[in-house]
ZAMARGU-4260 file (C-alpha; in steps of 0.2 Angstrom, whole numbers, plus 5000, padded with zeros to 4 digits):
<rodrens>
0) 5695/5225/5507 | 5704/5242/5513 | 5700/5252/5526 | 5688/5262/5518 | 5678/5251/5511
5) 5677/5239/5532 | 5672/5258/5535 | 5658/5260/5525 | 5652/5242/5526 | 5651/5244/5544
10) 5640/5262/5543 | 5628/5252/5531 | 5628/5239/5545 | 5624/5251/5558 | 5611/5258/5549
15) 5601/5243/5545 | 5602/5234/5562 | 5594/5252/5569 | 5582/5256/5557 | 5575/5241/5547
20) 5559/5232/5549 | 5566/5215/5545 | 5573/5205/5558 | 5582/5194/5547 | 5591/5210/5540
25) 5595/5216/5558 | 5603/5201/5564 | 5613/5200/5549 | 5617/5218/5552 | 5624/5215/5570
30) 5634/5200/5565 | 5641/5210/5552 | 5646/5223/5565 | 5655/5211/5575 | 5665/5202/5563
35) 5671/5219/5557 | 5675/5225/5578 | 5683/5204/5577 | 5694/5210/5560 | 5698/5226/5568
40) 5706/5219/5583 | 5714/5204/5573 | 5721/5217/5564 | 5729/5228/5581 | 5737/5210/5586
45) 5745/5207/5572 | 5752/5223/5572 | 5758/5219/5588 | 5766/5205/5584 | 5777/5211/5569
50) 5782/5223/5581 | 5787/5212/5595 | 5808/5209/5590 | 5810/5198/5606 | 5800/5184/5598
55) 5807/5170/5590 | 5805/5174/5571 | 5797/5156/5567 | 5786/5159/5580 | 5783/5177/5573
60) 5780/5171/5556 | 5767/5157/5560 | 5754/5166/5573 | 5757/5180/5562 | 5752/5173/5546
65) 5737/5164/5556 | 5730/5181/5563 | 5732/5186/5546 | 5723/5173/5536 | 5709/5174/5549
70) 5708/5191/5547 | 5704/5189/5528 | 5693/5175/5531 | 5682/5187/5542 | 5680/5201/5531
75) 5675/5189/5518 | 5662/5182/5528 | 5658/5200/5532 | 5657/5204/5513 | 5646/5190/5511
80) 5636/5192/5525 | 5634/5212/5517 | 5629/5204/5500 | 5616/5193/5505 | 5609/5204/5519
85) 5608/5216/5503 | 5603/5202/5489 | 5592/5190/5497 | 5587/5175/5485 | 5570/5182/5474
90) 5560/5169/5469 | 5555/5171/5450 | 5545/5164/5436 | 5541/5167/5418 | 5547/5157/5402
95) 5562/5144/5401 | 5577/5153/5396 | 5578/5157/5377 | 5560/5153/5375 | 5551/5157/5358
100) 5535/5166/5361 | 5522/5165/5348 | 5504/5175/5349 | 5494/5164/5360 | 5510/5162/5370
105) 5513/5181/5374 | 5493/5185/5376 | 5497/5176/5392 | 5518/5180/5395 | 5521/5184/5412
110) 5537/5187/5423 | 5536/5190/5441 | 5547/5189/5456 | 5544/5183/5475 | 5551/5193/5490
115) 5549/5200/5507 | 5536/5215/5505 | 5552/5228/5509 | 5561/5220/5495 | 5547/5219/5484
120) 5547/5240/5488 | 5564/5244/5479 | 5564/5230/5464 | 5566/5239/5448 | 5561/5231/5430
125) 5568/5234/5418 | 5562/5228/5396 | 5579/5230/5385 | 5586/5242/5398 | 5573/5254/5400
130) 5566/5255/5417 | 5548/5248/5416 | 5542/5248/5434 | 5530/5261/5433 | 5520/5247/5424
135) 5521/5232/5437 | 5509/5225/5448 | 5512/5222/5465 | 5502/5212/5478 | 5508/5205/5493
140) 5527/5195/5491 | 5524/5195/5473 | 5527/5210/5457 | 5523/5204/5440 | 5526/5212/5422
145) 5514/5206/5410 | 5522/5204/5393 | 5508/5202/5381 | 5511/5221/5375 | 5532/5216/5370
150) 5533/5219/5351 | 5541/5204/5341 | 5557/5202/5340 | 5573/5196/5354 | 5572/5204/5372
155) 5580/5205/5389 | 5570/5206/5405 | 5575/5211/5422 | 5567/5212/5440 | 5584/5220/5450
160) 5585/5225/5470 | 5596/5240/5471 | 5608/5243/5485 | 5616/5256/5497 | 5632/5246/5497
165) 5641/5249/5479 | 5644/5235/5467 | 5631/5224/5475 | 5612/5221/5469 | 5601/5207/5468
170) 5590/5201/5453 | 5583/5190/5442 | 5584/5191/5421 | 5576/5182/5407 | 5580/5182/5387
175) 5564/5178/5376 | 5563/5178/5357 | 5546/5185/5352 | 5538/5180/5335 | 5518/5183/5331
180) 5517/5179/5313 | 5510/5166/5307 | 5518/5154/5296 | 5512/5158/5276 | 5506/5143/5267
185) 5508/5142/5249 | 5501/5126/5239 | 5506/5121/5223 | 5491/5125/5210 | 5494/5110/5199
190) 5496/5097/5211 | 5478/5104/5220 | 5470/5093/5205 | 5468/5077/5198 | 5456/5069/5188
195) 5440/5059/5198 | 5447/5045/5207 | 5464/5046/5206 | 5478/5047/5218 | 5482/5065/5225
200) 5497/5069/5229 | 5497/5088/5237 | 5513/5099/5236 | 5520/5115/5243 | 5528/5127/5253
205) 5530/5133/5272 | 5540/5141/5284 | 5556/5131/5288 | 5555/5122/5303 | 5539/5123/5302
210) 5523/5107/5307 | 5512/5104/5293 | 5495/5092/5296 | 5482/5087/5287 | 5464/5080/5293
215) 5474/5081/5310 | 5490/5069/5302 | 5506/5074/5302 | 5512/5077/5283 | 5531/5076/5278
220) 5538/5091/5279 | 5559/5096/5274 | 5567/5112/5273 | 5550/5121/5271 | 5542/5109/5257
225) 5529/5096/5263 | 5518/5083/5253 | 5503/5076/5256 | 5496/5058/5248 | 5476/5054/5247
230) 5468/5042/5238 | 5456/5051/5229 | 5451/5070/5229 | 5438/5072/5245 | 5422/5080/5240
235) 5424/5093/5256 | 5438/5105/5255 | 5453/5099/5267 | 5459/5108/5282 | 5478/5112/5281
240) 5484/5118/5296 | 5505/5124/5298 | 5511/5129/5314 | 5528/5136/5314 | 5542/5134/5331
245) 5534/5148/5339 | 5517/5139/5339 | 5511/5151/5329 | 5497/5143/5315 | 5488/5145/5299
250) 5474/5136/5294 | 5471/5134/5275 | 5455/5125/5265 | 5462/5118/5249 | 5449/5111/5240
255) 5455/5099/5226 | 5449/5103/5209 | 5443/5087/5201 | 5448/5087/5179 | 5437/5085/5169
260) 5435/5069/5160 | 5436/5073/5140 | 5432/5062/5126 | 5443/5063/5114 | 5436/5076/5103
265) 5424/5088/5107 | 5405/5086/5108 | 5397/5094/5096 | 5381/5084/5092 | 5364/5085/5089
270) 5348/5077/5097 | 5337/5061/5087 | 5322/5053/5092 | 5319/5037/5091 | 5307/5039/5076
275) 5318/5051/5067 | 5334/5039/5066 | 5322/5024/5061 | 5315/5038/5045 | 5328/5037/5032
280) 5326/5053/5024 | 5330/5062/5043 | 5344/5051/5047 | 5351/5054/5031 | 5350/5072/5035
285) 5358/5068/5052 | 5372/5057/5042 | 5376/5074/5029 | 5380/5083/5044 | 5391/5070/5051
290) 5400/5065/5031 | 5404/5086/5030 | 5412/5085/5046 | 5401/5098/5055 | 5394/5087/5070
295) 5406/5073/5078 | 5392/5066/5091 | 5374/5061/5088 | 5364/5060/5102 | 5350/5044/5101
300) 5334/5043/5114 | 5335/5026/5123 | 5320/5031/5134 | 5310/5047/5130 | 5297/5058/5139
305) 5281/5045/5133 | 5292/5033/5145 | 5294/5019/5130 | 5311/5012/5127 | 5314/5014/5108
310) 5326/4998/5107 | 5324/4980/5113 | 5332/4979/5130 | 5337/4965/5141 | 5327/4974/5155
315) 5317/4962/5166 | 5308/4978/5174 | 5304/4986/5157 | 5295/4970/5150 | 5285/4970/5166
320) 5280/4987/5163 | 5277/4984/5146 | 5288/5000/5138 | 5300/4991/5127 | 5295/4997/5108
325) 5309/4990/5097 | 5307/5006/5085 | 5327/5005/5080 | 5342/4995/5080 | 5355/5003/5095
330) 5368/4990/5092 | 5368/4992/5074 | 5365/5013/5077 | 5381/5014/5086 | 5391/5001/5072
335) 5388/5015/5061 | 5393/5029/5068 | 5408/5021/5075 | 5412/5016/5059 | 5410/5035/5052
340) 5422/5041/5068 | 5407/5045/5078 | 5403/5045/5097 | 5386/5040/5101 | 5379/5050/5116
345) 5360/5040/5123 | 5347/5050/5131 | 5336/5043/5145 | 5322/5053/5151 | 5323/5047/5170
350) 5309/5053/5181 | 5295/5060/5167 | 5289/5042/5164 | 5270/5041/5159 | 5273/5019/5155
355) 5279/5018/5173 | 5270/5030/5184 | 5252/5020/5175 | 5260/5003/5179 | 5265/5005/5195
360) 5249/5012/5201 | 5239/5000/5191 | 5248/4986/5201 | 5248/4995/5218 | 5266/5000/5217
365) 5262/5017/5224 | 5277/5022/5231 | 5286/5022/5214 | 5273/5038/5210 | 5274/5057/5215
370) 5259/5059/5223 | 5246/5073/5227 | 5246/5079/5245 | 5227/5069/5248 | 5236/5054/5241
375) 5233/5053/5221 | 5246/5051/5207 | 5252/5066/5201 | 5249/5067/5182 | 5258/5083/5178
380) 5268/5078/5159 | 5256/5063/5160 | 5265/5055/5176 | 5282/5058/5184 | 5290/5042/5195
385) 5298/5044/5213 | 5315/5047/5210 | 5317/5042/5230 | 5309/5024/5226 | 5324/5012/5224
390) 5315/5002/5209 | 5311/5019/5199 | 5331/5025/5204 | 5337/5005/5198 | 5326/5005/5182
395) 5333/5020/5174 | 5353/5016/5177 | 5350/4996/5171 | 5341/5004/5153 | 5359/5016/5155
400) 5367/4999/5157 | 5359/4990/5142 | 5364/5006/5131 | 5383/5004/5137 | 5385/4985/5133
405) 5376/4991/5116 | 5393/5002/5115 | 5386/5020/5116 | 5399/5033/5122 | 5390/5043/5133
410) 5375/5042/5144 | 5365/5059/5145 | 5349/5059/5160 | 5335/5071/5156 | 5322/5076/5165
415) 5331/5072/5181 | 5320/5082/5192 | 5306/5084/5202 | 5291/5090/5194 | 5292/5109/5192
420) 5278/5119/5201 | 5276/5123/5221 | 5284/5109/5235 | 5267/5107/5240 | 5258/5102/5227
425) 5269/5084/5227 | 5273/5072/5239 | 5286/5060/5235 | 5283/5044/5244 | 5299/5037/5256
430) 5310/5052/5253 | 5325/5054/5264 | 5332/5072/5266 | 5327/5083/5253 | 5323/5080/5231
435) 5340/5090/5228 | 5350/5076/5238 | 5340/5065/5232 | 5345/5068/5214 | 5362/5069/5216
440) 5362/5054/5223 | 5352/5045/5211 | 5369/5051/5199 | 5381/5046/5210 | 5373/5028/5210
445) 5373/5028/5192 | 5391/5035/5189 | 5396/5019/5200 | 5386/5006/5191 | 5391/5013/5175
450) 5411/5014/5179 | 5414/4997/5174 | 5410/5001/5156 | 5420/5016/5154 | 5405/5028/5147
455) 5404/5046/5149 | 5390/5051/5161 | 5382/5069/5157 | 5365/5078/5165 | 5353/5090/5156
460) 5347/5103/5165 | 5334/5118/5167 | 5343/5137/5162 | 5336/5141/5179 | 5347/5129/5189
465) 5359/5139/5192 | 5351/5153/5199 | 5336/5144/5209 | 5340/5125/5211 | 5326/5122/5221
470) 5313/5125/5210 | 5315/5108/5201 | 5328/5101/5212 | 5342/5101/5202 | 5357/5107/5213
475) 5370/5110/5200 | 5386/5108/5211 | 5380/5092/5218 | 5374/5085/5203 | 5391/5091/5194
480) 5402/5080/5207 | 5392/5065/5203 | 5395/5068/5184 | 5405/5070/5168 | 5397/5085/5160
485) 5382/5096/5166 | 5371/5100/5149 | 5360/5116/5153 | 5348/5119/5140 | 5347/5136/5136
490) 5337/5137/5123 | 5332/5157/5121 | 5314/5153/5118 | 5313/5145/5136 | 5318/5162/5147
495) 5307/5177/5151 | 5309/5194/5147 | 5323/5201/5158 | 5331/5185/5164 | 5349/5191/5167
500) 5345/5209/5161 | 5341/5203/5143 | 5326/5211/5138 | 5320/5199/5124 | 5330/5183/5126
505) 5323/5174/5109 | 5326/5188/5100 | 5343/5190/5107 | 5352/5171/5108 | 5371/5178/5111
510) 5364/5188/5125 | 5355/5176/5136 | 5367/5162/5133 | 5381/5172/5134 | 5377/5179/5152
515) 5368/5161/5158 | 5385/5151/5156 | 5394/5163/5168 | 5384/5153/5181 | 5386/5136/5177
520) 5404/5138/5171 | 5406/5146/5192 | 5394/5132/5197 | 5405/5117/5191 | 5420/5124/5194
525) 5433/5112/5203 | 5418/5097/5201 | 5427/5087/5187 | 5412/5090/5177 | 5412/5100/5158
530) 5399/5111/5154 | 5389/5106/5137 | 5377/5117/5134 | 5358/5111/5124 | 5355/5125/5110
535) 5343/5130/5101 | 5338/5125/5080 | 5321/5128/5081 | 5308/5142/5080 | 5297/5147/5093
540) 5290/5165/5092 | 5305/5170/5082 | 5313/5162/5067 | 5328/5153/5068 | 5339/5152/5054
545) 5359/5151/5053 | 5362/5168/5060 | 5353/5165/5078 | 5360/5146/5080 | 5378/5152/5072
550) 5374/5166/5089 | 5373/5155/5101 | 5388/5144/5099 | 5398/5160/5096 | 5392/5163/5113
555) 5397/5149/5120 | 5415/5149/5112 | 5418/5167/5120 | 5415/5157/5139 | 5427/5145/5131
560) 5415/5133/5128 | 5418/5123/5113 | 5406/5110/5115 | 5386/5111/5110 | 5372/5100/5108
565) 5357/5105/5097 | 5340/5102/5099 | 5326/5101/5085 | 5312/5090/5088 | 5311/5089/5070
570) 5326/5084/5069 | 5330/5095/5052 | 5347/5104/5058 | 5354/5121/5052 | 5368/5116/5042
575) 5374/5130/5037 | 5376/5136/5054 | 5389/5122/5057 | 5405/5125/5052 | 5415/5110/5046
580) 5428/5105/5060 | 5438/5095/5043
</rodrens>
């Protein structure tokens, strides 16, 4: 250190040991004095001794070069001394150095520094180099920054004590790497499906280097691609949540889409009773249809809306109730059409059970009968059962059971409802939750038991289900998980005037089934169920001929539906409407 620079060091040293309020700084302002009066006295001896010519030389050398190196040694400790009178030890926190901050993170980022409230005075901040101070807090020992307003991106912070002494400052700095976005998420459409049942095995994309779980497990994830493996497709949407290295997250609901079991060629078929296939001349009809190709189905009642079972069925509980009528053959019905390339479809009327609801309340099986509020059956359709009575749920699926063994293709419920008319009119005896849930479940139990025979399970239901489920307990979203194909009938004649803006629906058949399907096709999406709509071949207030069957299928094409099933309790089809498929 030169001469001027012991000068000035000595002024500074002056000036603090007279005029600070910090003892500590004092004292190390007067000890710095000294060892500078010590070095300038060193200093005059040796330039006493390399003056002195009398001395011996050896002798000269070695005190000379010991004054000299104590001389150095004490303006060194007098330097020192300067620096840390100047830069005392600031006691910081904030983040680890290089830490990445992601939004949570820098709502709550924080860097502060600890000191003597006279230090505390002259600390400058400084974000990038620009002096931030103006925005500090200070209280007591401590001054913080808040960083929650930093933009994203790299940064350098600094909390520095200036000093009078040039060259020398005291501080603390840190380096953070800001990133508030959160990681985007993109999931492979195809493998978001699968048909019912089947392994899933969910694919896509995310940031690299980024976590990916699923139902709180971790999921493999490699240079930004992950997959995930589930047994089954879950009902309930799953919760995919990626958080990147900055800890930022996204949470994403990917509901599986369940395909749709298909037979394999379209259902287009028409509806027989059990009285019209045993009539030659009407199965006949029904057999012309099928010989010029313009049907591939017919649809066959196992049990109809009287409640009787129209074939002989190895039913222990139908016997007992006394509703078998062996009206037709079904093993040798289904022979038949098989042998012509025909799928057989079997129609159960479910809960609209006359036989049933008067035997069980004959033989005091009440809770197997909707019942009136004061405790009566209700005989609305001549008697409806309790679809929440286990025996009235297990009845119905062993007559579905029988009808599968015989070899139909398809099992089609009807009438899978509560009564229609006001809640409170009906009590249904035992009833768990509410008659929607109980429907679907009733489904769900038959898809199970029927799964071992390898039959397609389908549901009719009213045009209005789709907009007000409730009125006869026919939640279509529900019902759809629990089967193969949802069959709305949407016969013109059966919607008022004005139903989906369509002023006179019978009169105009593209119109209301156009504008209906829109809803069941929304309703059923991602179920696994099809949509098979019931159509109308009968007149009712206006004739029906080809032109207004020919409407509605042309309807249901333009949806991209390409499957029907016609009704006409006469069972005399419009053939002409039917255009060969061969």
């Amino acid at each position: 250190m030169d001469e001027a620079r012991r000068a000035e060091l000595g002024r500074w040293a002056r000036s603090i040991a007279e005029g600070s309020e910090s003892a500590d700084a004092r004292a190390a302002a007067r000890a710095i004095a000294l060892l500078l009066e010590e070095v300038s006295r060193l200093e005059r001896e040796l330039e006493s001794l390399q003056g002195d010519e009398r001395a011996p030389r050896a002798g000269r050398s070695a005190r000379g070069g010991t004054v000299a190196l104590v001389a150095v040694g004490l303006v060194s400790a007098a330097a020192a001394l300067g620096v840390r009178a100047l830069a005392p030890d600031l006691a910081a926190a904030g983040p680890s150095p290089g830490a990445r901050i992601g939004a949570v993170a820098a709502e709550r980022l924080v860097f502060s520094v600890e000191a003597e409230p006279d230090t505390l005075a002259r600390v400058r901040w400084r974000v990038d180099g620009a002096d931030v101070t103006a925005r500090v807090h200070v209280s007591g020992r401590r001054s913080v920054l808040r960083g929650s307003d930093l933009p994203d991106g790299e940064h350098r912070i600094e909390a520095v004590v200036p000093r009078r002494l040039p060259h020398f400052a005291a501080g603390r700095s840190w380096h953070v790497s800001i990133d508030r976005t959160p990681p985007q998420v993109h999931v492979d459409r195809e493998s978001a499906q699968a048909p019912r049942g089947e392994p899933v095995r969910l694919r896509g994309t995310v940031e690299p280097g980024s976590r990916v779980r699923v139902r709180g497990k971790d999921a493999p994830a490699r240079d930004g691609f992950f997959e995930v493996s589930l047994p089954a497709a879950p009902r309930k949407p799953l919760e995919l949540v990626a958080t990147d290295r900055y800890g930022n997250s996204t949470r994403t609901a990917v509901r599986i889409q369940i395909v749709p079991r298909r037979p394999p060629t379209p259902t287009r078929a028409v509806h027989v009773t059990f009285y019209g296939w045993a009539d030659v001349g009407l199965r006949s009809g029904v057999m012309r249809l099928v010989d010029e190709g313009r049907i591939g189905a017919v649809e066959v009642d196992l049990k109809d809306e009287s409640g009787v079972v129209g074939f002989d069925a190895k039913v222990p509980f139908a016997r007992r109730i006394d509703s078998i009528r062996r009206i037709y053959d079904l093993p040798e019905a289904v022979e038949l059409l098989h042998r012509k390339g025909v799928r057989v479809i079997g129609r159960i009327v479910a809960f609209r059970d006359p036989v049933h609801a008067g035997a069980a309340w004959r033989h005091g099986w009440r809770s197997q009968v909707i019942q009136t509020p004061d405790g009566g059956p209700y005989e609305g359709y001549g008697g409806f059962t309790n679809f929440a009575n286990p025996t009235v749920r297990q009845y119905n699926i062993d007559v579905a059971r029988q009808a599968a063994e015989a070899g139909v293709d398809d099992i089609l419920y009807d009438y899978v409802r509560r009564p229609d008319g006001p809640i409170g009119s009906m009590r249904f005896p035992g009833l768990d939750g509410t008659p929607e849930a109980a429907i679907a479940s009733f489904l769900g139990d038959a898809q199970r038991q029927l799964e071992p025979y390898d039959v397609f399970l389908g549901a009719s239901v009213f045009g209005i289900a789709a907009t007000r489920p409730t009125e006869i307990a026919q939640p279509i979203r529900a019902m759809a998980r629990n089967v193969d194909y949802i069959a709305p009938m949407l016969y013109p004649s059966h919607w008022r005037a004005g139903e989906y803006d369509v002023a006179h629906p019978n009169a105009q058949p593209y119109a209301i089934v156009f504008r209906s399907l829109a809803d069941f096709r929304r309703r059923t999406q991602g179920t696994g169920a099809r949509v098979v709509p019931w159509l109308q071949d009968f007149s009712l207030g206006v004739e029906y001929g080809p032109a207004e069957v020919r409407a509605q299928i042309s309807a249901a094409e333009a949806r991209g539906i390409h499957e029907w099933l016609l009704w006409d309790p006469n069972v005399t089809y419009t053939a002409d409407a039917l255009a060969p498929s061969r």
